[in-house]
C-alpha positions as CSV (number, residue, x, y, z in Angstrom):
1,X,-9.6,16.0,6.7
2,X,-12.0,16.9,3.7
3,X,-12.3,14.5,0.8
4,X,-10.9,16.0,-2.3
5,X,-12.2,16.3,-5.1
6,X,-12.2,17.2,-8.7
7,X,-12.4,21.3,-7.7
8,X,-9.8,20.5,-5.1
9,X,-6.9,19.3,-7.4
10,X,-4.4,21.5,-9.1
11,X,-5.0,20.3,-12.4
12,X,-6.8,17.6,-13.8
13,X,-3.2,15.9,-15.2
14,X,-3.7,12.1,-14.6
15,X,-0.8,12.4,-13.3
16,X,-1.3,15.3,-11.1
17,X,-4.5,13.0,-10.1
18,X,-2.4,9.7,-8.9
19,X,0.2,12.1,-6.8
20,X,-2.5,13.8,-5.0
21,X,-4.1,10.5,-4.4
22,X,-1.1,8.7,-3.3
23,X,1.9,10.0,-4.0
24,X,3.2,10.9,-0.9
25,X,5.4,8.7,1.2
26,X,3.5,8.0,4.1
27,X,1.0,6.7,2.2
28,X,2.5,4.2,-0.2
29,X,4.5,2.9,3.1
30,X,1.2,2.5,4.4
31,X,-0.1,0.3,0.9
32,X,3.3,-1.5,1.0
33,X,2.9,-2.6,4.6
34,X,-0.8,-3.9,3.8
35,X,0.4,-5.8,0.3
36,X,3.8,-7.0,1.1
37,X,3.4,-7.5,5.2
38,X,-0.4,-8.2,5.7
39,X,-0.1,-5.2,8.0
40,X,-3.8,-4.2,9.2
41,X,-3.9,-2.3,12.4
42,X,-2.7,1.3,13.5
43,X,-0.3,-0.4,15.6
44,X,1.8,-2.5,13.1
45,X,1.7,0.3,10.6
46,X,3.3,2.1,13.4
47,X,6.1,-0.5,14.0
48,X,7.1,0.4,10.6
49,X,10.9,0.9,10.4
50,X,10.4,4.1,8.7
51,X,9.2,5.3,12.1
52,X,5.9,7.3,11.4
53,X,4.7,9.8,13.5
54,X,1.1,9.0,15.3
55,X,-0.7,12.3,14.5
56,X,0.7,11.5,10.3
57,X,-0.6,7.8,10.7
58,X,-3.6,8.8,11.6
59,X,-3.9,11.5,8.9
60,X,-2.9,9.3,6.3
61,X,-5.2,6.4,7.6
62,X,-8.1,9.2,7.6
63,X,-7.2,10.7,4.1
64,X,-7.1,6.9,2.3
65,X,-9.8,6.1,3.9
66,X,-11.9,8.8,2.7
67,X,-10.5,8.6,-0.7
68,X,-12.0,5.4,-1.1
69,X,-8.2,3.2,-1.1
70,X,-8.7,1.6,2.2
71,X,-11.7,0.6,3.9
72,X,-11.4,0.3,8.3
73,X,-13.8,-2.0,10.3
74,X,-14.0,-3.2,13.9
75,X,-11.4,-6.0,14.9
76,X,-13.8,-9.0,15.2
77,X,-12.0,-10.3,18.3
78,X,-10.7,-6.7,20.0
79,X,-13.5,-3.5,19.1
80,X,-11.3,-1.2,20.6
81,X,-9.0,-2.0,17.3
82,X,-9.8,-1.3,14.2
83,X,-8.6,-3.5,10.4
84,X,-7.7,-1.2,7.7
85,X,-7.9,-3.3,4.3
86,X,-7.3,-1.9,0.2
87,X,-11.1,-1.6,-1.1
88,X,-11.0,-2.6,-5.1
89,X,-9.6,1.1,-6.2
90,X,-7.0,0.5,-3.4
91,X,-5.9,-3.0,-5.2
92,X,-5.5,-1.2,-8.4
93,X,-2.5,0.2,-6.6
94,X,-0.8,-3.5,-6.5
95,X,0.5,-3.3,-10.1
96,X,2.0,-0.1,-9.9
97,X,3.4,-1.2,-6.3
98,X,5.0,-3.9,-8.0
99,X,6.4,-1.5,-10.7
100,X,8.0,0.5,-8.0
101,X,9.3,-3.0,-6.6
102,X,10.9,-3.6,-10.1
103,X,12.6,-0.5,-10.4
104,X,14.2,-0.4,-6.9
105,X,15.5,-4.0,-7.3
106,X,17.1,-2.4,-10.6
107,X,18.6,0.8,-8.8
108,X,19.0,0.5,-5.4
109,X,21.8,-1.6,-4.7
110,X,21.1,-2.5,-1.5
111,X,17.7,-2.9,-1.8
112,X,16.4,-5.7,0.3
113,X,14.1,-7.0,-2.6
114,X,17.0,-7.8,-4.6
115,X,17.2,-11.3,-2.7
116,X,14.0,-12.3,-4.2
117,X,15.8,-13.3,-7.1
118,X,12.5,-15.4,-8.3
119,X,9.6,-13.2,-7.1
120,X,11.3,-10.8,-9.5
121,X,12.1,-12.7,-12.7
122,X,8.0,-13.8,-12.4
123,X,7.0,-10.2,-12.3
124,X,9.1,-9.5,-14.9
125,X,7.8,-12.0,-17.3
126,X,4.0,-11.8,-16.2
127,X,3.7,-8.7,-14.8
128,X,-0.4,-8.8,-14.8
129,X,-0.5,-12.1,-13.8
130,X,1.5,-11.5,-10.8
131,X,-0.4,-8.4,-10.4
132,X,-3.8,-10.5,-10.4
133,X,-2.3,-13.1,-7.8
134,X,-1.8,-10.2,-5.5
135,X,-5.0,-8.7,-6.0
136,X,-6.3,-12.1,-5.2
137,X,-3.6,-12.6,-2.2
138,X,-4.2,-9.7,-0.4
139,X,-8.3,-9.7,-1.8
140,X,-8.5,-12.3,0.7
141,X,-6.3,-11.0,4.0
142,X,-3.0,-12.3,2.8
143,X,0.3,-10.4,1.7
144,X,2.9,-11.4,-0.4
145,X,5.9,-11.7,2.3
146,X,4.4,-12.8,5.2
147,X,7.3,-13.1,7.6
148,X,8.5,-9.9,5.9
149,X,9.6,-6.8,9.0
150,X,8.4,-3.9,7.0
């Protein structure tokens, strides 16, 4: 897959620019699993609930990737696996992830987030500190919901 750039976007719309980026499904499932379940392999990405196909994964893995949102080295212990981690343009996501957090817990009535009654009362009231914790979490291999089955 080719990187894209500015002559390969339909318009230069900032928000024409985030869609095109990330505004697909497959790929903010991918973010979410990084940020809220530490997810870091092909494997547990694929053991999403969603149910991914393999040839997508690896597209959308490819395509972030290249894009400069996620960043894949060598498992230390296993080199046949790789760890896919959000580079700094990748964490930038984490505010508007939790922005999309907020406004599910608001519509969807069964929305599973709605049980963390205090996680979203904090990002309500301190929306960029919460988003710099986060950053910070998930900066340094952690995730927000670590037992979390996403």
């Amino acid at each position: 897959m080719k990187t894209t750039s500015k002559e390969d976007l339909r318009s230069h719309c900032a928000v024409n620019y985030g869609v095109e980026m990330f505004g697909d499904r497959w790929s903010l499932l991918i973010i979410r699993d990084i940020v809220f379940a530490g997810k870091k392999t092909y494997g547990a990405f694929l053991k999403s609930e969603e149910g991914i196909a393999t040839n997508v994964l690896a597209s959308r893995l490819a395509f972030l990737e290249e894009q400069g949102i996620l960043s894949r080295a060598p498992n230390p212990d296993d080199g046949r696996k790789d760890f896919y981690t959000l580079t700094e343009k990748g964490l930038d996501l984490i505010p508007i992830m939790l922005n999309i957090v907020l406004w599910s817990a608001q519509h969807d009535a069964k929305s599973y987030v709605r049980s963390q009654k205090k996680f979203i009362a904090r990002i309500r009231k301190h929306p960029l500190q919460v988003s710099e914790e986060v950053k910070a979490l998930v900066r340094n291999g952690g995730c927000i919901f670590p037992d979390a089955d996403v």
